[in-house]
C-alpha positions in Angstrom: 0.0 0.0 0.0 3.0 2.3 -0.5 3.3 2.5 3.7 6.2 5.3 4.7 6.9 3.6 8.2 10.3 6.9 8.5 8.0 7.6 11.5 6.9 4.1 13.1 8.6 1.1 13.9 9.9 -1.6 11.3 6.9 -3.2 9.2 7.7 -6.4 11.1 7.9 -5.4 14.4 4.1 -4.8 14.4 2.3 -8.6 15.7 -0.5 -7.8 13.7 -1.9 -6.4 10.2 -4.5 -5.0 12.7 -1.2 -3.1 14.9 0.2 -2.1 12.0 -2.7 -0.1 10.9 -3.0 1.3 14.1 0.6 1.4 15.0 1.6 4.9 16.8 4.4 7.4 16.2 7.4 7.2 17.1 8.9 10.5 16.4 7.4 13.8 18.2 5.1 16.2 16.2 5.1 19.1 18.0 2.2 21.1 17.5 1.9 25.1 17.4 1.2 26.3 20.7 -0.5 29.7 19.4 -4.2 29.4 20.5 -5.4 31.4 17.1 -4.5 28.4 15.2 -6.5 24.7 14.8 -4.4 21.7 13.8 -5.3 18.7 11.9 -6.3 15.6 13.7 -4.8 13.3 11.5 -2.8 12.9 8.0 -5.2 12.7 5.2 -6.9 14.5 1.9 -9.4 17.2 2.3 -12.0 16.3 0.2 -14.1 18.9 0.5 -14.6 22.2 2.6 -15.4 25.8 3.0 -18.7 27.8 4.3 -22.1 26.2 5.6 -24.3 27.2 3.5 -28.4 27.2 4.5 -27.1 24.7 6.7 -25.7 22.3 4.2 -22.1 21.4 3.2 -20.9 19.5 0.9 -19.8 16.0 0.7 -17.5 16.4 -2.9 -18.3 19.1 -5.6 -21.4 19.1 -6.5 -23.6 17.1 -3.8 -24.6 18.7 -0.5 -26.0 17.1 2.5 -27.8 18.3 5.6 -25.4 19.4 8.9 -28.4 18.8 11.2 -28.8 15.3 9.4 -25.4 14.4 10.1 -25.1 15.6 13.5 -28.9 14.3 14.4 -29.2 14.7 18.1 -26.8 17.6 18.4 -27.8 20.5 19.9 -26.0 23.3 17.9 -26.1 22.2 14.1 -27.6 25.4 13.0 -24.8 27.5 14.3 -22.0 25.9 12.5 -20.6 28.5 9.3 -17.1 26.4 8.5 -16.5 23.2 7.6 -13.2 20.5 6.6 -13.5 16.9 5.4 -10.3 14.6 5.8 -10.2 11.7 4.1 -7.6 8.9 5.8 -6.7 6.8 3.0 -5.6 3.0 4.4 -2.0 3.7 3.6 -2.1 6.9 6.1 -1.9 7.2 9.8 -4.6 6.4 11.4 -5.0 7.9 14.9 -6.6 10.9 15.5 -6.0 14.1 17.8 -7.3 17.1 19.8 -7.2 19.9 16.4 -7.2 22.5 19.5 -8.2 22.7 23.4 -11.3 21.6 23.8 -14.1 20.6 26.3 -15.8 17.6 25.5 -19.2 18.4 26.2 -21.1 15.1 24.6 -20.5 12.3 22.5 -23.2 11.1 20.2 -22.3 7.5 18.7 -25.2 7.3 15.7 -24.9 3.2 13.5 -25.7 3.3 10.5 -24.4 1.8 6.9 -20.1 0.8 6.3 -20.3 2.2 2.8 -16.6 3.3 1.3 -16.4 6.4 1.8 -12.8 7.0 -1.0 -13.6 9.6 -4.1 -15.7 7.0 -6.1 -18.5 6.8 -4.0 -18.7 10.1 -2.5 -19.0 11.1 -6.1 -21.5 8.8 -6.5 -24.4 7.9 -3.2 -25.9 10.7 -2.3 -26.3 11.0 1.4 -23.1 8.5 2.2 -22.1 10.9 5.0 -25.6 10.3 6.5 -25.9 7.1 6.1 -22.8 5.6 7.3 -22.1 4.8 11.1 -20.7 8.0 12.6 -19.5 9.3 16.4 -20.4 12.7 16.6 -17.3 14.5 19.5 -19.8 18.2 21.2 -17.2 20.1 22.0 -16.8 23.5 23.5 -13.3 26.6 23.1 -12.2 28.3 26.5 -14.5 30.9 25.2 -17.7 28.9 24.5 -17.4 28.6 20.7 -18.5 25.4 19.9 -16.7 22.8 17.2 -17.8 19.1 16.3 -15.3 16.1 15.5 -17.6 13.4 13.2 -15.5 10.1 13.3 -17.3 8.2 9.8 -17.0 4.5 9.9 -16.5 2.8 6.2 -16.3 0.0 4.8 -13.7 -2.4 7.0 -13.6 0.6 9.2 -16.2 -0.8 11.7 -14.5 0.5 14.7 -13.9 4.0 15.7 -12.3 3.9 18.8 -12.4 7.2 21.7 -8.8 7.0 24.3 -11.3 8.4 26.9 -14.9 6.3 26.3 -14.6 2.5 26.5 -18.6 2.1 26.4 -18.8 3.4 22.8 -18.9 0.1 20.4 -19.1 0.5 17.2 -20.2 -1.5 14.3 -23.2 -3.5 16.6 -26.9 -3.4 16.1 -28.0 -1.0 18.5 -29.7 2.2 18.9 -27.9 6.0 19.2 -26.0 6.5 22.4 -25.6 10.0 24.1 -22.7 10.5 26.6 -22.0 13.1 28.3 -19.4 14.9 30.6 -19.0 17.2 33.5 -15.2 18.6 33.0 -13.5 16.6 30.3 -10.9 18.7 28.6 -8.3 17.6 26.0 -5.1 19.2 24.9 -4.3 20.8 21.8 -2.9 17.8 20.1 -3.4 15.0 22.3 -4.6 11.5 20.7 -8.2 11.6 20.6 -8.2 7.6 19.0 -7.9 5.4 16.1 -9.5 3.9 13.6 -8.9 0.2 12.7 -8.5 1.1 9.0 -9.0 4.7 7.1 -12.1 6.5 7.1 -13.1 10.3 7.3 -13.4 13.0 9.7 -15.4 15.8 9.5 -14.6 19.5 11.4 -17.7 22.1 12.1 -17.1 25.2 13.3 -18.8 27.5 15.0 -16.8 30.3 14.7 -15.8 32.6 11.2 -12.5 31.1 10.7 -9.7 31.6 7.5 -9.1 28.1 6.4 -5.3 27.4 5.3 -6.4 24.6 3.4 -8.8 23.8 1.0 -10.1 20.8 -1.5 -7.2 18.2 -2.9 -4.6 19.3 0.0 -2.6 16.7 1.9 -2.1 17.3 5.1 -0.4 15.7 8.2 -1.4 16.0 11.8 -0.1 19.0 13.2 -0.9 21.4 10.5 -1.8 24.4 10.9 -5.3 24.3 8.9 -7.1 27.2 9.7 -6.8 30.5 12.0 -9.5 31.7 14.4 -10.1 35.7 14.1 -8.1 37.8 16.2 
C-alpha cells in the first residue's frame, strides 16, 4: 500500500496487520502552541470544505447534505458556518488528535451503513455521510465557541475507537447513544483515537475562521489548517 513507516517502527515489528494499521508514532510532532490556530487531527486528503451554507455542506463538488442530518441529536447544528472533510486513505496514519483545546461536552455514537467512503463513492451515493455509522465529539473553546469532531466509519472501518470512552462500540446493532461529561478537557494535540483502517473525519465550526487549506490538500497531523479571528 505504499506505507512510509520513517515515522513508526519496522513493518515487522508490528504482531498484527491490525497493529500495524493502528501502529503509533514514534517520532514527536510538535504542534503550534498559538491558540489562534486549529491543527489537523490526523494525515489525510481534504476532500471537501469551505462555508455552511443554509445549513448544508458538501460532501464532494457538487452534492450537498444536511449538517443537522449528520449531527442528528446535536444540539448546535444550525450555528456551524465552516466546515473541513479529511479523508484517511488505508495507507495513512490512522490515529486521530485534539485539532485544539477543547471541552468535551457530549459524544453522540449514531450506527448506520459501512459504505466506502474513497472519491468513487462520494461522487456517486448521495447522502453517504448520512448514512454511514458516525460518532459525533460536542465540544466547546475556552470561550464557548462550539466545534464538532464526526469520526465516519466505512467499509472495513467498523470501529472507531475514543482514548477516553470505552462504552462506545461500534459497528453493533443498537440504537444512538448520548454520553455526556462534566469537565473533560483535552489538549491541543493529544490523541483523541484510532481507527482500525482509514475513514473520514469531518470539522464544524462555530466560529468565522480563515481556512489554510482547502479541496485536494494533503495534510499531516499537526498542521496548521485554519486561523481563528483575532
Amino acid at each position: 500500500m505504499g506505507l512510509d513507516m520513517s515515522e513508526f517502527k519496522a513493518a515487522g515489528e508490528y504482531e498484527s496487520l491490525n497493529a500495524l494499521f493502528t501502529r503509533a508514532l514514534e517520532v514527536d510532532r510538535s504542534c503550534d502552541p498559538d491558540p489562534l490556530y486549529y491543527v489537523s487531527p490526523c494525515d489525510a486528503l481534504i476532500t471537501e470544505c469551505g462555508e455552511v451554507e443554509e445549513g448544508r455542506a458538501l460532501q464532494i463538488k457538487g452534492m450537498s447534505y444536511s449538517v443537522g442530518e449528520l449531527l442528528k441529536e446535536s444540539r448546535y447544528a444550525k450555528k456551524m458556518k465552516r466546515y473541513i472533510n479529511f479523508y484517511l486513505s488505508p495507507r495513512d496514519y490512522h490515529r486521530y488528535h485534539m485539532p485544539h483545546t477543547l471541552q468535551i461536552l457530549r459524544v453522540v455514537h449514531i450506527p448506520g451503513k459501512l459504505y466506502p467512503v474513497n472519491l468513487r463513492f462520494l461522487r456517486k451515493r448521495v447522502d453517504l455521510f448520512i448514512e454511514n455509522e458516525r460518532v459525533v465529539l460536542e465540544c466547546r473553546t475556552k470561550d464557548d465557541k462550539i466545534l464538532y469532531i464526526v469520526l465516519v466509519g466505512a467499509l472495513n472501518v467498523g470501529q472507531m475507537v475514543l482514548v477516553f470512552e470505552e462504552r462506545i462500540r461500534t459497528n453493533h446493532k443498537n440504537d444512538i447513544q448520548i454520553f455526556e461529561y462534566e469537565d473533560l478537557w483535552l489538549q491541543k494535540g493529544e490523541l483523541l483515537g484510532y481507527f482500525k483502517m482509514g475513514s473520514t473525519i469531518v470539522l464544524f465550526f462555530e466560529e468565522d475562521l480563515e481556512l489554510l487549506v482547502k479541496s485536494g490538500d494533503r495534510v499531516r497531523y499537526p498542521q496548521n489548517i485554519a486561523r481563528r479571528m483575532a
